[in-house]
N, C-alpha and C positions, 0 to 999 in steps of 0.2 A: 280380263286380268284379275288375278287375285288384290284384294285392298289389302298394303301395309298398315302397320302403325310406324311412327317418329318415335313414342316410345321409348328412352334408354332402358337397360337393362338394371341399371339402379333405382331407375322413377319407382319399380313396386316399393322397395322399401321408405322410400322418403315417403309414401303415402300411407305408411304403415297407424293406424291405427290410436293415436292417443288414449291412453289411460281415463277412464271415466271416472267421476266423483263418486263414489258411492254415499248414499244420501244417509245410510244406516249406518254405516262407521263415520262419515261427515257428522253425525248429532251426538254420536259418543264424546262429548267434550268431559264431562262427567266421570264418565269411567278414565279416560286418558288421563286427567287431573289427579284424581285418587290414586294414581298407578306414581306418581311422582313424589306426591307427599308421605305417602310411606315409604319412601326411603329418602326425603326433603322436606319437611313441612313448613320449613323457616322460608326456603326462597323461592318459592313456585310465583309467580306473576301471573298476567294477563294472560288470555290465549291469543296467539300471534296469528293460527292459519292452519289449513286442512288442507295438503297437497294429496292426490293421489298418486301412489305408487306403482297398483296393479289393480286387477281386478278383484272387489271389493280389498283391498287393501290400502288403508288411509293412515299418513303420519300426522299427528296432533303438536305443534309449534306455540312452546311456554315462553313467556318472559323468564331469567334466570336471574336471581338476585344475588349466587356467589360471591362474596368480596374476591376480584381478579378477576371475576369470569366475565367483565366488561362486552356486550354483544354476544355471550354464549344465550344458546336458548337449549331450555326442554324440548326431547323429541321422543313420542310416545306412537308407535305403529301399532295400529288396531285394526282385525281382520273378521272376517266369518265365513262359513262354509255356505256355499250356495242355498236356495230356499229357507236361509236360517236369519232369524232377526236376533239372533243369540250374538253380540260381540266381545271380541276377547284380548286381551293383550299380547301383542306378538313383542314385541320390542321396548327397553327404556334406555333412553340411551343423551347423552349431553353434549350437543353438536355446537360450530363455531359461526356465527354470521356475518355476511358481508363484511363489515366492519368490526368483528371480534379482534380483542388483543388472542395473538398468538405467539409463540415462543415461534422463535427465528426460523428456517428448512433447515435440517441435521446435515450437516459436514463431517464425513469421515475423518479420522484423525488422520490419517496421510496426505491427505488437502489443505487440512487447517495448520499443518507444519510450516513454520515459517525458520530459514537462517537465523541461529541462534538461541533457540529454543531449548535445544539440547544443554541438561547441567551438569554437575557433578553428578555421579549415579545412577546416571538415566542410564537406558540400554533404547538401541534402535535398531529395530532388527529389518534387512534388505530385503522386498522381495524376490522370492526366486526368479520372477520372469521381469524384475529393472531391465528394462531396456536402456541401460545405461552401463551394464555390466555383460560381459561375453564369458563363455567358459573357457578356461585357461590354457586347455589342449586346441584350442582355435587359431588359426594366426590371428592375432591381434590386430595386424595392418602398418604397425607402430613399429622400427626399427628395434629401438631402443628396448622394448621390450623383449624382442625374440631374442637379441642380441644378451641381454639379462638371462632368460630360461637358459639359452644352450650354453652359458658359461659355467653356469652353476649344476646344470645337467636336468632341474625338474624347475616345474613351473608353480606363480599360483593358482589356487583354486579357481577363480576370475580376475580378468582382465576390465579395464575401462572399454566397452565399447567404442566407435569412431564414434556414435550419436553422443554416447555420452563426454566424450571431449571435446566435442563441436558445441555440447550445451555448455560445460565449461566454460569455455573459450569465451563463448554470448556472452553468460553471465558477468565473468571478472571484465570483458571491455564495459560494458555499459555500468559497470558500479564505480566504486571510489577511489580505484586502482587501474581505469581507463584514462582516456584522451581528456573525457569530459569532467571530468574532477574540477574541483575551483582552484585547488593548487595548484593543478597542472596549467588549466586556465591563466593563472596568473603569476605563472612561472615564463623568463623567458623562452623566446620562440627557438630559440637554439638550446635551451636545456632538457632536451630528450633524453628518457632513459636508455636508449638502443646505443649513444653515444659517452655513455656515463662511464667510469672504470668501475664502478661501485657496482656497476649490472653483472648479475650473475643470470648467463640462461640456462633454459631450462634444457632438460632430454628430453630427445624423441620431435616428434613432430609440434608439439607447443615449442620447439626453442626460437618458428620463428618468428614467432609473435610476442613472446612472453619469460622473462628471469625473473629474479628476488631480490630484491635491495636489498646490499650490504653495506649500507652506507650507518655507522652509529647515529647519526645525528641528523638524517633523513626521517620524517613523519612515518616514511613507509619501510622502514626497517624492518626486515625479515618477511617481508608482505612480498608477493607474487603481485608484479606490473608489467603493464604492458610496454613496449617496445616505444609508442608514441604516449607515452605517461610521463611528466616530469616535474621538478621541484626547483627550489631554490638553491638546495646543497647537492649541483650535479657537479662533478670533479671538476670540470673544465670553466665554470662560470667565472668570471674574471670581475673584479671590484671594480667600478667606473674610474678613470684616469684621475686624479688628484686635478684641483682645477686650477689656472696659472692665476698670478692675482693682477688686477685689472689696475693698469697704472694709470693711478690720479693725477687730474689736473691742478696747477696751480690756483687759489681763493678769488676767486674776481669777486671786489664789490661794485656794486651798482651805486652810482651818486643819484639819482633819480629818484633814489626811493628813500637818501636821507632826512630824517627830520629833524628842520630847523628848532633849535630849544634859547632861549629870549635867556642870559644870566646878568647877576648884579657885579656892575661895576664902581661899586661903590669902594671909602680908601680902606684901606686895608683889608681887602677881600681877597680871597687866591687869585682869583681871574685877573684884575686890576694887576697887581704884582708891585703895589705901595708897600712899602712898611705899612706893620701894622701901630696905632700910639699906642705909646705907653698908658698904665690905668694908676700910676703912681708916680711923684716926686721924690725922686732919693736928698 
């Protein structure tokens, strides 16, 4: 029988060959140094290390004294062409280490958008492919909508997606105009807004979750709330019953806890009830 190998099909690559030091560009410290202080002379440091890259091709690793550049090092790649002890600079370049300060990972501006950001005179333009927007000759899904285009006879240019109403939806329950709010929290348990006269719902498929308080004198006046959202000035809450007043008993004193007091009964004292003498002879 023929002998296999076990052998996977990946094993040749994982045994592929590491990069060798080359010994000739490894002692170029010299030349990689000189290649850095002409264009830095102030902050070149120590030499850190001599990685190879390829064959004969070695990087030369400086200390960097930049002020900021905290952990940056000099990185100088030096090369030469086979049977040649001739080395030459390939590369200068100012790389970041382990522990270099570095400026944050870049956030596209459509990421770092947060609610509220938008000011006066800003512009915010949608993208074409918002998966939160459909085109307007679409059915929408949404009654109220279709119901809006054929009255009028044309439509808008987009519509709200369902995803995009369904993220809606997410959004305003779980913010400051859902369930969990602290006013509503600490509003009573029968002061729902779905039972309020002050609730105004909405069109379309949000009505059944969701109105706008028209209440003046409600926190959330003019705000879009949810149906299980509520406050203190919900129409129906009722002032606690005036309290009856609690009929008092007649004073009982206790003789038990009288203290005995010793007074003078001498003549003409109050207590005694003598005449008092006279202090003169008429």
């Amino acid at each position: 029988m023929p002998r296999t190998s076990s052998a996977s099909p990946a094993e040749p690559a994982r045994r592929a060959r590491a990069p060798r030091l080359d010994s000739v560009c490894a002692e170029a410290v010299q030349l990689a140094r000189e290649a850095i202080i002409e264009a830095d002379p102030e902050h070149v440091g120590e030499h850190l290390a001599a990685v190879a890259e390829a064959d004969r091709v070695v990087t030369h690793q400086f200390e960097c004294g930049l002020p900021g550049y905290r952990g940056w090092r000099w990185a100088v790649t030096v090369t030469r062409v086979s049977r040649s002890r001739q080395v030459t600079i390939s590369d200068t370049v100012l790389l970041p280490g382990a522990d270099a300060l570095r400026a944050p990972d870049w956030v596209p501006w459509d990421e770092r958008l947060k609610p509220g950001d938008l000011g006066v005179g800003d512009l915010l333009p949608t993208a074409p492919d918002d998966e939160r927007l459909a085109p307007g000759y679409v059915l929408s899904d949404d009654p109220a909508v279709e119901e809006v285009a054929w009255e009028l006879g044309f439509g808008r240019q987009r519509v709200m997606s369902r995803q995009g109403r369904l993220d809606t939806a997410q959004r305003w329950y779980e913010g400051e105009h859902g369930p969990d709010a602290a006013i509503a929290a600490s509003a009573p348990r029968s002061a729902r807004c779905g039972s309020c006269g002050f609730w105004l719902p909405l069109a379309g498929t949000l009505r059944q979750a969701y109105g706008v308080c028209g209440n003046l004198y409600a926190p959330d006046d003019g705000s879009v709330v949810s149906v299980d959202h509520g406050c203190g000035a919900h129409s129906e809450v009722l002032l606690a019953p005036e309290q009856q007043p609690v009929e008092e008993l007649p004073t009982v004193y206790d003789d038990g806890e009288v203290e005995l007091v010793t007074v003078s009964r001498a003549a003409g004292s109050v207590d005694n009830g003598a005449p008092t003498e006279p202090h003169g002879h008429s």
